[in-house]
C-alpha positions in Angstrom: 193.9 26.4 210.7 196.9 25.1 210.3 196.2 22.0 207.8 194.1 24.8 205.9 197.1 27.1 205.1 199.1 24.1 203.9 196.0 23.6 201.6 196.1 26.9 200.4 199.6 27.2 199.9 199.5 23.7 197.9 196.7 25.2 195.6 198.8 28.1 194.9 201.3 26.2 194.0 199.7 24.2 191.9 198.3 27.1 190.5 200.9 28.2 189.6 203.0 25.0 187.9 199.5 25.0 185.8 200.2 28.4 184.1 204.0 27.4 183.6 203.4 27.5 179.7 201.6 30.8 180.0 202.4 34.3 179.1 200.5 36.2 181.6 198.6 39.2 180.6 199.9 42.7 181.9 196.7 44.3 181.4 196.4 45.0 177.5 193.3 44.5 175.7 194.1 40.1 175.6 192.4 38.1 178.3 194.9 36.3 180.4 193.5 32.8 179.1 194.8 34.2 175.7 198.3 34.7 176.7 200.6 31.8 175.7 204.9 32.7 175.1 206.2 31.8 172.0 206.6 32.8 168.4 204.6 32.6 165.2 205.8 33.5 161.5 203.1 34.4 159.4 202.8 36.5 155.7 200.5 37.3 153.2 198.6 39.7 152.1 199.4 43.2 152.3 196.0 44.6 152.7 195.4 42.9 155.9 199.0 44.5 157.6 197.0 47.2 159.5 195.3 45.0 160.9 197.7 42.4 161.5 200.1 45.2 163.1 197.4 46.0 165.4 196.6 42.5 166.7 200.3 41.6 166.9 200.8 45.1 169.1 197.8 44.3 171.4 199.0 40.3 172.0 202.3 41.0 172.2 201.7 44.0 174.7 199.5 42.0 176.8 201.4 38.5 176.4 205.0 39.6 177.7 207.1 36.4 176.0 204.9 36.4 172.8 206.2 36.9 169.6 204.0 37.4 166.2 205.8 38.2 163.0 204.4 38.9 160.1 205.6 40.1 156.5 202.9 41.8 154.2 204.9 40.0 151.5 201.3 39.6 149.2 198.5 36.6 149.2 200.3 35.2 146.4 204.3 35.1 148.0 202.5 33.9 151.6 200.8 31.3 149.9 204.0 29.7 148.4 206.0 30.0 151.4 203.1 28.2 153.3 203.3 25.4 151.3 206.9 25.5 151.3 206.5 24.8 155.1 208.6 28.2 156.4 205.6 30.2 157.8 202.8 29.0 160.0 199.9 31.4 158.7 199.6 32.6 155.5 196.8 35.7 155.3 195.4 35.8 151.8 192.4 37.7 150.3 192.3 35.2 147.5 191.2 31.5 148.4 193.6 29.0 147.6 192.9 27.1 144.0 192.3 23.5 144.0 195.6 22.8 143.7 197.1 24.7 146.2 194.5 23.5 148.5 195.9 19.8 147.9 199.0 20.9 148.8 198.7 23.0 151.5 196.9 19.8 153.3 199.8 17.4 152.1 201.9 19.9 153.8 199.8 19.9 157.0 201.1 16.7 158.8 197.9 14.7 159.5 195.5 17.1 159.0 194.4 19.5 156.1 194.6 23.4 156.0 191.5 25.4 157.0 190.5 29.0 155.9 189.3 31.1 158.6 187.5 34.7 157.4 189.3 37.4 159.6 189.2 40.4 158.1 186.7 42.5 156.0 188.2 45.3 153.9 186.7 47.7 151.7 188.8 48.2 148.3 189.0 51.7 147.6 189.8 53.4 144.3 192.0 56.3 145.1 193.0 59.3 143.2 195.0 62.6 143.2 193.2 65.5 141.2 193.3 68.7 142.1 190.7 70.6 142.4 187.8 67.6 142.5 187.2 66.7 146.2 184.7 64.0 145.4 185.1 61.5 141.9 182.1 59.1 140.9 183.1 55.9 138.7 181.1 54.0 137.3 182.4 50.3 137.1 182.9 50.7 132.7 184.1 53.8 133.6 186.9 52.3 135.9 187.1 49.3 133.7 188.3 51.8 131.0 190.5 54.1 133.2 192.5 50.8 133.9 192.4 49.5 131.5 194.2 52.0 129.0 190.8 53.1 127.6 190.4 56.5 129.0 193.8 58.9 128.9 192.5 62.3 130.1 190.2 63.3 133.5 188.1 65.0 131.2 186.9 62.2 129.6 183.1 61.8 128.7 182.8 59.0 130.4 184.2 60.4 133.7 182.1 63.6 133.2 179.4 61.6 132.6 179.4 60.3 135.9 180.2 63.8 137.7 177.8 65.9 136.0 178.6 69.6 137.1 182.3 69.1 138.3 185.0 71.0 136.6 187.6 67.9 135.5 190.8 69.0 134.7 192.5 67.6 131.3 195.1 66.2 133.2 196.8 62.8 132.3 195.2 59.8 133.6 198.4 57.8 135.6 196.9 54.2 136.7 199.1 52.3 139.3 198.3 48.7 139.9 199.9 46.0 141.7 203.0 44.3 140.2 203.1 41.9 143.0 200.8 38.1 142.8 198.0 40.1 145.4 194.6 39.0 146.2 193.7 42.8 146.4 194.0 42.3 142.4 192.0 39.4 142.3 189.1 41.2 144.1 189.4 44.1 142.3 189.5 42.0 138.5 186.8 40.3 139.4 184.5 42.9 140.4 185.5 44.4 137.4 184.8 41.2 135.2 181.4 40.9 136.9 180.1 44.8 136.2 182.1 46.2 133.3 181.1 43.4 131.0 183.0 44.1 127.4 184.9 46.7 129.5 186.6 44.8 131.1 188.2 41.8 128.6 191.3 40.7 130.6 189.4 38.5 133.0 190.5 38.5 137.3 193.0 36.8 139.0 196.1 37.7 141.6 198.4 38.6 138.7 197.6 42.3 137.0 196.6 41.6 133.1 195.9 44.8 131.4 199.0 46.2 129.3 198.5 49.7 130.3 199.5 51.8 134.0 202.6 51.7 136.4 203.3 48.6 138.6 204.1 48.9 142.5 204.7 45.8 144.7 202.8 45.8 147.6 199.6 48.2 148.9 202.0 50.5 150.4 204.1 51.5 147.7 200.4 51.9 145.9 199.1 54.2 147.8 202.9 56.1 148.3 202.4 56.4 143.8 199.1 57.7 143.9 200.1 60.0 146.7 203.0 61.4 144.9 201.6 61.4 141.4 199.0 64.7 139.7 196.3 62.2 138.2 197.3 58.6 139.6 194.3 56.6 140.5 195.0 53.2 142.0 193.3 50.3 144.2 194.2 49.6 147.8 192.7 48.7 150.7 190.9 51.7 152.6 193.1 51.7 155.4 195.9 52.5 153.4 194.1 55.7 152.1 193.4 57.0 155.5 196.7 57.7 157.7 197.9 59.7 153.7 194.3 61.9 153.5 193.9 60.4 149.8 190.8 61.2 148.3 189.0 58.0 147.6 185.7 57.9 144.7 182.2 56.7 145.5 181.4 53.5 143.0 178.3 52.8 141.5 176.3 50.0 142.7 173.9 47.6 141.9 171.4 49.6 143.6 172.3 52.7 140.9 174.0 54.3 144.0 177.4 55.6 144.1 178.8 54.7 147.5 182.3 55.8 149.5 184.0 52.7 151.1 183.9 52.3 154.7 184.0 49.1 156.4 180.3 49.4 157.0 179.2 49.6 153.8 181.7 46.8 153.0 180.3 44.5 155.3 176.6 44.9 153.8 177.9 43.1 150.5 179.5 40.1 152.7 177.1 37.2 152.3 177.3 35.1 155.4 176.2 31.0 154.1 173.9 29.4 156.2 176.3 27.1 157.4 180.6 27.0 157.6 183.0 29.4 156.3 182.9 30.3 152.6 181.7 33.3 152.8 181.2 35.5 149.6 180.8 39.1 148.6 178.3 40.6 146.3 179.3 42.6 143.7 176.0 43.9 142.6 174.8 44.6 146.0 170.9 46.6 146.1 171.4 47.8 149.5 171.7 51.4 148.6 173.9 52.0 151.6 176.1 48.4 150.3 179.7 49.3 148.9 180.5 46.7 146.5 184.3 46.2 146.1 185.2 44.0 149.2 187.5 41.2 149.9 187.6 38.7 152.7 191.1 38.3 154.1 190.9 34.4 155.3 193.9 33.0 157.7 194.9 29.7 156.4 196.3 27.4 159.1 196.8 23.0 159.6 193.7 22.2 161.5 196.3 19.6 163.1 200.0 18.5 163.0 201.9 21.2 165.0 203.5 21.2 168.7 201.0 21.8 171.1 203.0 24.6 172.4 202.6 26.2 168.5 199.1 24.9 168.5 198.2 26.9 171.9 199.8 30.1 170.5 197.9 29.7 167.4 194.7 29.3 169.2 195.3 32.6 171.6 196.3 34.9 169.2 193.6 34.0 166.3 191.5 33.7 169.5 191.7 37.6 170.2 191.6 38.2 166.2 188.5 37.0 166.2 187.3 37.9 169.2 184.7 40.9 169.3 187.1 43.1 171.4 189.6 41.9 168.0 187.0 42.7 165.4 186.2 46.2 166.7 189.8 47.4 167.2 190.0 46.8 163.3 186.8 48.3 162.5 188.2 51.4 164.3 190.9 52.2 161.1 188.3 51.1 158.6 188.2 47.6 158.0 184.7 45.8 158.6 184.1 44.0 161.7 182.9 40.3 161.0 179.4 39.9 160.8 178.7 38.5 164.2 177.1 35.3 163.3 180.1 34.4 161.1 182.8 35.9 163.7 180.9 33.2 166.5 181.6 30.4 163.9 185.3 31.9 162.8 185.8 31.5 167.0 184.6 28.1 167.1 186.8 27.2 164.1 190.1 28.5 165.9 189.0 26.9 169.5 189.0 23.4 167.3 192.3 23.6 166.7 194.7 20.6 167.2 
C-alpha cells in the first residue's frame, strides 16, 4: 500500500511538472488543453474586432496568464506591420498579393506564411433615413449612390427599387473608408462584378471614387452614418447591430433582395474541394444567399517561432476555430465557418510548427 502511494504521489508530481508551461483553465468556455500563458500581438482588419474581442475575452478568461492583443488598425496597416516583423498575426479580409505573399514568407524564418479563413462576415450597407424602415438597392443603384451618381433619396433609381415607399428628398451623404481596408476591397469588387458600367473605378483596399466622406476604421463608419440624416455607408454587420442602424436588403443574383445576416452570408462562401482558398459568390441564386461577404483569413509562419509562441498560437486559433469558437461569433452576426472548411481550418492550426 505503501509503495502504491509513493506511486501515486510520483505521478502527481509528474503531472504536474508536465503542465508547468500551461495556463490552466478556470472554467471559461476554452478547454484546459487550450490554455498556454503568454502573449500574442496581432492587428488587422477592423471588421473582424468583434470577433477578435470576443475570442481574446473568452481565452484570456479561461487561460489566467494569457495575454492576446489585438489592434483593429485595418487589413492593409496589419499587413505591413506583419511583414515588418512587429506583430505575430495579421487578420486581413483581403488576401495578400503576390508580392506581399513573397515577403511575408521571407519574413517567416524557415517557413512561409499561411492563410487560415476564420471569420465570415456579412457586409452591410447601412443608412439613416427617416421615415423608411426598410431600403432595397440594387447593385447600379449602390454603384451610383457611391459613386457620386445619385445626390437625392428620391432618386428614380432608388424609387425604382422601393416601389410604394415615401423617399424623402433628402441629401444623399456617402461615408466610405479612408483607411487601406479589405472591407473596401470586398465591397469594390462586388461592385465591379454586378454594377458593370456603374461602377468604373475598379476594387481594391484603397477607396477610388472622388465623391463621399472618409472615416478610418469600421467604427468611426458606422459612428458617421449614425450621426448623419441621409449617410449611407459599408461595414461589417456587427458594427450595425449594438447602434440599431437600419441596414438595406441587396439584390441578388437570384433577383432577390436579401438583409445580411451571417446565415445568408455563409450561403455565398464557396468551400473548394480541397485546402483553404475559399471564395464568395457574388451573384449567388440561392434566393435565401446574401451576396456581399468577405472572408477574414489569419495570416501566421507555418514555422520559425519559439515553441512557447508556437503553443500559444496553436491554443488560441485552436478555440477560434473550434465549433464552440465559430458559434460564439455567429451569435453577434458573423457566419460560422462552414463545417467542412472549419474541420480543415483546425487541421491547418494543429500543423503548426
Amino acid at each position: 500500500m505503501r509503495g502504491g502511494r509513493v506511486a501515486a504521489g510520483l505521478g502527481a508530481l509528474l503531472l504536474v511538472a508536465g503542465c508547468g508551461n500551461q495556463a490552466r483553465s478556470d472554467g471559461g468556455p476554452v478547454p484546459a488543453r487550450l490554455c498556454v500563458p503568454g502573449t500574442l500581438d496581432a492587428q488587422g482588419s477592423s471588421a473582424q474586432r468583434n470577433a477578435m474581442d470576443l475570442w481574446r475575452a473568452d481565452y484570456q478568461r479561461s487561460c489566467p496568464g494569457a495575454t492576446v492583443n489585438y489592434d483593429p488598425s485595418g487589413s492593409g496597416t496589419g499587413i505591413r506591420a506583419f511583414l515588418a516583423g512587429t506583430i505575430d498575426l495579421v487578420g486581413t479580409d483581403s488576401p495578400l498579393k503576390a508580392m506581399e505573399q513573397a515577403q511575408a514568407d521571407a519574413r517567416c524564418s524557415g517557413g512561409k506564411a499561411v492563410s487560415l479563413p476564420m471569420v465570415v462576415g456579412p457586409v452591410a450597407v447601412a443608412y439613416r433615413l427617416g421615415g423608411v424602415a426598410e431600403l432595397r438597392l440594387s447593385p447600379a443603384t449602390l454603384a451610383k449612390v457611391f459613386g457620386g451618381a445619385i445626390r437625392r433619396w428620391d432618386d428614380p433609381a432608388i424609387r425604382a427599387d422601393n416601389p410604394g415607399v415615401a423617399l424623402p428628398p433628402t441629401r444623399v451623404r456617402a461615408v466610405h473608408r479612408q483607411d487601406s481596408s479589405g472591407t473596401t476591397e470586398t465591397f469594390t469588387s462586388f461592385l465591379t462584378a454586378r454594377a458593370g458600367p456603374d461602377w468604373p473605378f475598379g476594387s481594391g483596399r484603397d477607396w477610388r471614387a472622388p465623391d463621399g466622406t472618409g472615416a478610418a476604421g469600421s467604427e468611426r463608419v458606422a459612428s458617421a452614418v449614425h450621426h448623419t440624416e441621409g449617410a449611407i455607408g459599408y461595414l461589417e454587420l456587427s458594427y450595425a447591430r449594438p447602434r440599431g442602424l437600419a441596414v438595406a436588403a441587396v439584390r441578388t443574383g437570384a433577383d432577390r433582395f436579401v438583409v445580411p445576416s451571417g446565415e445568408a452570408a455563409v450561403r455565398s462562401v464557396q468551400v473548394p474541394s480541397s485546402g483553404l482558398a475559399v471564395r464568395v459568390d457574388p451573384t449567388p441564386t440561392d434566393p435565401a444567399a446574401y451576396p456581399i461577404v468577405l472572408i477574414t483569413s489569419e495570416v501566421v509562419c507555418d514555422r520559425g517561432r519559439s515553441a512557447d509562441k508556437t503553443a500559444l498560437m496553436k491554443g488560441f486559433l485552436g478555440y477560434a476555430a473550434s465549433e464552440d469558437g465559430q458559434r460564439s461569433i455567429a451569435r453577434q452576426g458573423y457566419g460560422a465557418l462552414p463545417e467542412e472548411l472549419r474541420i480543415r481550418v483546425r487541421a491547418a492550426v494543429d500543423g503548426l510548427g
